[in-house]
Each structure stands twice: as C-alpha cells, then as structure tokens.
ZAMARGU-4260 file (C-alpha; in steps of 0.2 Angstrom, whole numbers, plus 5000, padded with zeros to 4 digits):
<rodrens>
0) 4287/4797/4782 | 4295/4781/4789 | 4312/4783/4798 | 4323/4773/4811 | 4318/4776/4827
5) 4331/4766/4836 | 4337/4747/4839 | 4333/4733/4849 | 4342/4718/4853 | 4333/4703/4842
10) 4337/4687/4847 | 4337/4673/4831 | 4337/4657/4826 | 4353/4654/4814 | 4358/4636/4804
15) 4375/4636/4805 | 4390/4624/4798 | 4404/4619/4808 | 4420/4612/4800 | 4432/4601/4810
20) 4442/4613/4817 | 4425/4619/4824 | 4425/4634/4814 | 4406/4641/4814 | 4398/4649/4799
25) 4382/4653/4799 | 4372/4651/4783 | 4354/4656/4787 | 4344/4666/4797 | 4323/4662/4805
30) 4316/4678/4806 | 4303/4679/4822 | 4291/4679/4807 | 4294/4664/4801 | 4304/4668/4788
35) 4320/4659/4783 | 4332/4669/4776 | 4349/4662/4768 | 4364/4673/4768 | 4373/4678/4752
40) 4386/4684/4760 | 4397/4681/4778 | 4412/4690/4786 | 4426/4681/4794 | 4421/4683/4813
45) 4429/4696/4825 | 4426/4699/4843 | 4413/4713/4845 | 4403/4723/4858 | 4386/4727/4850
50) 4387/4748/4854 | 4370/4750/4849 | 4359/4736/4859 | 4372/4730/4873 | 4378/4712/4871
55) 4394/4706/4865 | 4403/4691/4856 | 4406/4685/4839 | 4402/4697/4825 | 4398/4693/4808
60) 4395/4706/4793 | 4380/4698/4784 | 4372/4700/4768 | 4357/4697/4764 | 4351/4703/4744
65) 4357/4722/4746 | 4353/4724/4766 | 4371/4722/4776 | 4369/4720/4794 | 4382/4713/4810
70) 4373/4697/4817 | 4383/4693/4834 | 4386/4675/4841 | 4384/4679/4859 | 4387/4660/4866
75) 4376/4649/4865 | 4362/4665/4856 | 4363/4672/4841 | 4357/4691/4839 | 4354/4706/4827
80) 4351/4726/4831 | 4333/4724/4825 | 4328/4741/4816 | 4313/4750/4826 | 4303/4758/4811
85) 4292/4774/4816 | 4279/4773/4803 | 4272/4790/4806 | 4266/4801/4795
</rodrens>
C-alpha cells in the first residue's frame, strides 16, 4: 500500500511571464525528470512560509489536471513540497 511518507523541498525550473508592472505569473513547470508541465490553473500570489519544508516567499496555488499544490517563489528559486511516496507493501 502506497502512502505519503513526508515532504521535501524540490527545487524547479518555472517559465514564467512577466507584465510591465513586473507582475510574475508562472505558466509552467520542468519537473527533475524532464517533464514539462503547463498549469491550468494559478492563484494570485500571497506571502507564504512553506510549514511543511522550511523556506519562504511567494506562494502560488497551482493546478495541474486534478492535482493542486502551493509552488513558492523564494527569490531568485522556485520550489514545491515534493511528495515522499513509501511504496511498501
């Protein structure tokens, strides 16, 4: 039976747009696997310490399909609370 078995702090490569005002929205998401992800949907940002992993900055709700999950903006590094998976039996 596969559970969570905590979080770690995953740092990511993030495409993000910037308007004039410099307003940043990210847009995607390069996995550490090499897997692009875009978002289909984004929060407004709020000022956010990650509880789980440490860390703090910008957060933004994210969606991605049907999995939701904060992705912070910790200047200049983008990070997620990675899922640990314990894949025992």
């Amino acid at each position: 039976m596969e559970g969570i078995n905590g979080r770690r702090k995953r740092y990511v490569a993030v495409t993000t747009r910037v308007d004039e005002d410099g307003t940043i929205h990210p847009t995607s998401v390069l996995w550490w696997d090499g897997k692009t992800y875009a978002f289909d949907e984004v929060s407004k940002p709020r000022r956010q310490s990650s509880r789980r992993v440490g860390g703090d900055g910008l957060c933004y709700t994210v969606r991605i399909g049907k999995q939701v999950t904060n992705l912070f903006f910790e200047d200049p590094k983008w990070f997620v609370e990675e899922k640990i998976i314990d894949e025992g039996s």
